[in-house]
C-alpha positions as CSV (number, residue, x, y, z in Angstrom):
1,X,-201.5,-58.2,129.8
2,X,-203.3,-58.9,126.5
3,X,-205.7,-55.5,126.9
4,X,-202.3,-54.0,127.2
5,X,-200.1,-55.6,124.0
6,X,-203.5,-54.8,121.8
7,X,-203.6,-51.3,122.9
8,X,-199.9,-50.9,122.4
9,X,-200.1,-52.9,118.8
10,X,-203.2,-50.0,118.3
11,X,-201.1,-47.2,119.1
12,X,-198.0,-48.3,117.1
13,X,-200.3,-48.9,114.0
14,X,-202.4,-45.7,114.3
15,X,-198.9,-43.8,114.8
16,X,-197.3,-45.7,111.3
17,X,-200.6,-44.7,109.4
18,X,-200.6,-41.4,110.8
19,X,-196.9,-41.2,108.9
20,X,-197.8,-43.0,105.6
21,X,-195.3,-42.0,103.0
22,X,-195.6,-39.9,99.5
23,X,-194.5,-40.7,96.7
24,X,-193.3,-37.1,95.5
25,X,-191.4,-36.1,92.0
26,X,-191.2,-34.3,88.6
27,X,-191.3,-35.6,85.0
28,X,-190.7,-33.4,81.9
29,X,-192.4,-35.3,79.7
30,X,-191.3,-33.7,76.4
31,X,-193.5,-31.9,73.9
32,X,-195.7,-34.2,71.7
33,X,-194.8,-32.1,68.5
34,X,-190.6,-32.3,68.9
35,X,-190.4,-36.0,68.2
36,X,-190.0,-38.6,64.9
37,X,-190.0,-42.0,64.2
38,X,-190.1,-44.1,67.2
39,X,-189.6,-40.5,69.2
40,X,-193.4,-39.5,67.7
41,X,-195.7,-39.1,70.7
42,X,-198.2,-42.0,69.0
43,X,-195.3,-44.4,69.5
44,X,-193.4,-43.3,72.4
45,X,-196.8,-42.3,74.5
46,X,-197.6,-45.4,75.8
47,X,-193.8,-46.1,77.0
48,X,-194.5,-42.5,79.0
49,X,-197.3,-43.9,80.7
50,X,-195.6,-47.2,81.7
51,X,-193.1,-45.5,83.4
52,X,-195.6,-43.1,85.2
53,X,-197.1,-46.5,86.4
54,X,-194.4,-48.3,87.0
55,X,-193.1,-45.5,89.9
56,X,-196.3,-45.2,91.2
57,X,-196.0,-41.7,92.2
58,X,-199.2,-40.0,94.7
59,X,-197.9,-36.6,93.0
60,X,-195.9,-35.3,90.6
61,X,-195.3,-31.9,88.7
62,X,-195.1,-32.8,84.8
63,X,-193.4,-30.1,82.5
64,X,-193.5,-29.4,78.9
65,X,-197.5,-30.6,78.6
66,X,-198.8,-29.1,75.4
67,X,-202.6,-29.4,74.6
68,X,-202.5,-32.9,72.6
69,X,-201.4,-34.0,76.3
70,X,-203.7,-32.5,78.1
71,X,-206.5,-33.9,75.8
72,X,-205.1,-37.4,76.0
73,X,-203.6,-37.6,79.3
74,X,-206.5,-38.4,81.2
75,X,-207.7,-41.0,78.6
76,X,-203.9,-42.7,78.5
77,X,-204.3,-42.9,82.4
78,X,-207.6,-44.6,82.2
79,X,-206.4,-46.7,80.1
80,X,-203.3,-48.1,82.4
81,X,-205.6,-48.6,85.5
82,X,-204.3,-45.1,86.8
83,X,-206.0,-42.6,89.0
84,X,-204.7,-39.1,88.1
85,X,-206.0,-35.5,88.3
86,X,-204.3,-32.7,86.4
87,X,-203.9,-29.3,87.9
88,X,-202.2,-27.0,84.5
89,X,-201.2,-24.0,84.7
90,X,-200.1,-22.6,81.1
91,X,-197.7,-19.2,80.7
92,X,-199.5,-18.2,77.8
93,X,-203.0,-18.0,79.2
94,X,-203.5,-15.0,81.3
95,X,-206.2,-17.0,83.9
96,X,-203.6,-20.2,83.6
97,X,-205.7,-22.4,82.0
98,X,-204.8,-25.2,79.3
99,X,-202.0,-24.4,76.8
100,X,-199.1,-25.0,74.9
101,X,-195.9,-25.3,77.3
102,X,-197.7,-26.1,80.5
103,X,-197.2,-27.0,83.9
104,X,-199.0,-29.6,85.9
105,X,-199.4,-31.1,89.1
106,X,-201.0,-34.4,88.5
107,X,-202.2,-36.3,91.8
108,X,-204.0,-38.9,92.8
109,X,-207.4,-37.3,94.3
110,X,-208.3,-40.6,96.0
111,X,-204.9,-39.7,98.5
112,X,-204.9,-36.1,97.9
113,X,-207.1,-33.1,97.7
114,X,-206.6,-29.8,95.9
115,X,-207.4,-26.8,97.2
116,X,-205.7,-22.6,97.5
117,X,-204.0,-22.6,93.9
118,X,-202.4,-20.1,92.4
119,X,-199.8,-19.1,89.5
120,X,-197.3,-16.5,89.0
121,X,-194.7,-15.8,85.9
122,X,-191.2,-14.7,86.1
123,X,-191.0,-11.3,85.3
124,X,-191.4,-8.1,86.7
125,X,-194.8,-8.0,87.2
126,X,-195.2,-11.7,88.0
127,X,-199.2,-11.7,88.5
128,X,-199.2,-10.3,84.9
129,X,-199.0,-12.8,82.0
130,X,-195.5,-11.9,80.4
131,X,-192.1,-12.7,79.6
132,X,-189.9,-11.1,82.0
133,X,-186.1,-11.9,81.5
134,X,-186.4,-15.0,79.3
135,X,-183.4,-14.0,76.8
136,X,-185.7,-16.7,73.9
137,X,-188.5,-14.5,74.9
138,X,-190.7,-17.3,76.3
139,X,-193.2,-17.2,78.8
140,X,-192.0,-18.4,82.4
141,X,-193.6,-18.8,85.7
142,X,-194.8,-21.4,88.4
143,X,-197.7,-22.7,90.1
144,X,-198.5,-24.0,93.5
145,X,-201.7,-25.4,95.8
146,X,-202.0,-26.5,99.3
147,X,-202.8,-30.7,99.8
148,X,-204.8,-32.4,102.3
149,X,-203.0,-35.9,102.6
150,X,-206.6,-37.8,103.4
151,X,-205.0,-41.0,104.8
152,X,-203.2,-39.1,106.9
153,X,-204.7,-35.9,107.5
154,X,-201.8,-33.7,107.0
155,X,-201.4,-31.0,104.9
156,X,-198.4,-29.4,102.6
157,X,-197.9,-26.9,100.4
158,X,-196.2,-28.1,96.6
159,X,-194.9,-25.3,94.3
160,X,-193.9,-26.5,90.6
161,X,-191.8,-24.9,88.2
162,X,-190.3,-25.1,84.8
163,X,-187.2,-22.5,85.0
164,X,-185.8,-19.9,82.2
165,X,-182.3,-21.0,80.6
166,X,-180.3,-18.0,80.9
167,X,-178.4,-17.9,83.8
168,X,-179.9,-14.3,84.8
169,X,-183.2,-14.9,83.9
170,X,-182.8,-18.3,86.2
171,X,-181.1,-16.4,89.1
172,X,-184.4,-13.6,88.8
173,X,-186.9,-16.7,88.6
174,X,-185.3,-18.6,91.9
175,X,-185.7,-15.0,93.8
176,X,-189.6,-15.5,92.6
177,X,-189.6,-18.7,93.4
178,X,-188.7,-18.2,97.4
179,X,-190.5,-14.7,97.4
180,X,-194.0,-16.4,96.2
181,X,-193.7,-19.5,98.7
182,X,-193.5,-16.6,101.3
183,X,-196.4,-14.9,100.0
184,X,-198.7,-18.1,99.6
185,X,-197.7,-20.9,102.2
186,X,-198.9,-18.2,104.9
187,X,-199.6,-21.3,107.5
188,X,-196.3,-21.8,107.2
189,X,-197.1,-25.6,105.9
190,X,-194.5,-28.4,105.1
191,X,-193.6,-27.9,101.9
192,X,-192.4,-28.9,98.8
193,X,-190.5,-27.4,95.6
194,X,-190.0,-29.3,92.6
195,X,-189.4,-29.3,88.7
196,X,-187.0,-28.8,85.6
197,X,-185.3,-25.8,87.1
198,X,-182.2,-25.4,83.7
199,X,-180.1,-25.0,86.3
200,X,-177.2,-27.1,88.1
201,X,-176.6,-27.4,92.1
202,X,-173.8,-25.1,92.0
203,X,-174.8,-22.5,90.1
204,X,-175.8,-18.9,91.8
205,X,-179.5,-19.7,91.3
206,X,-179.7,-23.1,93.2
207,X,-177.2,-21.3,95.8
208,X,-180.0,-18.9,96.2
209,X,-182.8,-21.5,96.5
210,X,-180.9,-23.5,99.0
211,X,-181.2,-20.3,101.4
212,X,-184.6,-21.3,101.9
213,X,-185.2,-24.8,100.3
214,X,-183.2,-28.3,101.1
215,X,-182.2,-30.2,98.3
216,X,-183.3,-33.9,98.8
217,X,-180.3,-35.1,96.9
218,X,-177.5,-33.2,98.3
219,X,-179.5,-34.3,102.1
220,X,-180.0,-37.5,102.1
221,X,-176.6,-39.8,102.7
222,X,-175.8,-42.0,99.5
223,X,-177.2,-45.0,100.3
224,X,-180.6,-43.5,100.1
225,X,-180.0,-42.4,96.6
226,X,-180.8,-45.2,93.8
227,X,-180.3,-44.1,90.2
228,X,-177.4,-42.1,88.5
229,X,-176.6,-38.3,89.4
230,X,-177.9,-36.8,86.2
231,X,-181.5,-36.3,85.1
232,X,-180.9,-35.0,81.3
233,X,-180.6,-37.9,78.9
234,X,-181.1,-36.2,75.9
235,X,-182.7,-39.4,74.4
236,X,-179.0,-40.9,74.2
237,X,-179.1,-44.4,75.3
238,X,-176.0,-44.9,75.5
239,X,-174.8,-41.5,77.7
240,X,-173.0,-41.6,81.3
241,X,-176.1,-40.4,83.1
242,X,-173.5,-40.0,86.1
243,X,-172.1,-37.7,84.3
244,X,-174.8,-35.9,82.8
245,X,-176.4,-33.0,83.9
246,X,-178.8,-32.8,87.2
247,X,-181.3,-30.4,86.3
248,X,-184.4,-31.7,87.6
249,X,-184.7,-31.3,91.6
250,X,-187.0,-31.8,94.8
251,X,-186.7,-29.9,97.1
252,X,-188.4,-29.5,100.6
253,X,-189.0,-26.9,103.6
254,X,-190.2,-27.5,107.0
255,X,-188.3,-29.8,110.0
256,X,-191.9,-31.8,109.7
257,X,-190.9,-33.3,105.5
258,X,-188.8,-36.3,106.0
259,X,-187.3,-37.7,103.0
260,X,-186.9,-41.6,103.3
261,X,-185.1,-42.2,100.0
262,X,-184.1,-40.4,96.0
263,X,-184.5,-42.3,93.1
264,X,-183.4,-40.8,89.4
265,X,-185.6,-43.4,87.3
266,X,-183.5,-44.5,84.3
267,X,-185.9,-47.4,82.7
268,X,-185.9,-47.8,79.4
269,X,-188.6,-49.0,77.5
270,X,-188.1,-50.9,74.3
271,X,-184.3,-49.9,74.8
272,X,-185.3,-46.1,74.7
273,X,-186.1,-43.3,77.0
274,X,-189.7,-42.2,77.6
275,X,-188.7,-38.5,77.4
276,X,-185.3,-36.8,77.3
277,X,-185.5,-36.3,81.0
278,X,-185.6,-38.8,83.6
279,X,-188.4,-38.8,86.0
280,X,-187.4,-38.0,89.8
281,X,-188.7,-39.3,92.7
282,X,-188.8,-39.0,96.7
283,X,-190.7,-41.1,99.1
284,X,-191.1,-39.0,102.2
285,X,-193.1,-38.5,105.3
286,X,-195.1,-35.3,106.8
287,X,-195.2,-35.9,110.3
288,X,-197.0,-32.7,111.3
């Protein structure tokens, strides 16, 4: 009877650890050269990385990194106790690498490992470095990379993106966004789509999306949501966030991603937003 409650007790453990959550999100973290005062990256750069700490995430795609980031990032993280590894991709670099308004995917590489990236821009030629549709001629795209989950074993596919305004440009970008997942999740992995998309859930664009991608918000029932409805606090304190604008998503793929809850973080530091976006987060599990 004992040699059968301790294999049973095995079995249950191994099968929980085999399951271990993520901690999954996006953060625009707002350009270091747009603010003053107490808005000036020197002062508002260590409430940023509070709040990265305090969520804790495993992974997260951070928009709007500039190169003072980049350089400092990994020093800020150090700093805090955190374990972070930045993947950037930059528009305005033909091979991707760092820039001014850049994407990354930052990870823990102690959880997660790297590997298959890649990076495309949203245009007409979207494995050419160039503008595209962007009506404020800016350069647009995404980037994604497979993960191997080494608690767990598992392995998923994350694409991150930082969207174009317009709402044509946006619509072209989100028909980009599902082609390239086709072209490089070819294992057909669990996967995962995330970032400041400047778009809202019932526009044509995250219409389109949601023909191949699940939003995490609009899946999950209510009580698994913690946090308001909008994500765009344009440094007002004092705005409904329930009313404001939800413009930062997660979004998922694959009957084997399980999101367990949605948070829209909203902590304010020294009675002020770290950025004028407010991090998202989803704890889920991959279970294939």
């Amino acid at each position: 009877m004992k040699s059968t409650l301790i294999a049973l007790f095995l079995t249950v453990f191994s099968f929980v650890g085999n399951c271990a959550s993520l901690r999954i999100g996006s953060y625009n973290l707002w350009r270091s050269d747009l603010g003053k005062e107490e808005y000036s990256w020197e002062v508002r750069k260590a409430r940023l990385i509070k709040s990265i700490k305090d969520i804790d995430y495993d992974i997260f795609g951070a928009e709007e990194v500039d190169t003072t980031m980049i350089r400092e990032l990994p020093v800020l993280f150090k700093e805090y106790g955190l374990n972070y590894k930045i993947f950037i991709f930059s528009p305005y670099r033909e091979d991707g690498s760092t820039g001014n308004k850049a994407q990354a995917i930052i990870y823990n590489p102690d959880r997660l490992e790297l590997s298959d990236p890649h990076h495309f821009w949203y245009s007409e030629t979207p494995d050419v470095m160039s503008g595209g549709w962007d009506e404020m001629k800016f350069k647009r795209g995404g980037c994604c990379a497979t993960f191997l989950d080494r608690k767990t074993g598992k392995r998923f596919f994350l694409m991150l993106s930082h969207m174009p305004l317009a709402k044509e440009a946006n619509l072209h970008a989100a028909q980009i966004v599902i082609d390239r997942a086709r072209m490089y999740n070819t294992e057909n992995l669990p996967a995962i789509f995330l970032g400041d998309l400047n778009t809202q859930p019932d526009t044509p664009s995250s219409e389109l999306l949601r023909t191949y991608w699940t939003d995490v918000y609009k899946y999950l029932p209510s009580k698994k949501i913690k946090g308001p409805h909008g994500t765009f606090n344009s440094h007002n304190i004092k705005k409904d966030m329930e009313k404001a604008q939800r413009i930062d998503f997660i979004y998922f793929r694959g009957c084997e991603v399980k999101p367990l809850r949605y948070c829209c973080f909203t902590k304010k530091y020294d009675g002020l937003y770290p950025s004028d976006h407010c991090a998202i987060y989803s704890d889920i599990i991959i279970t294939k």
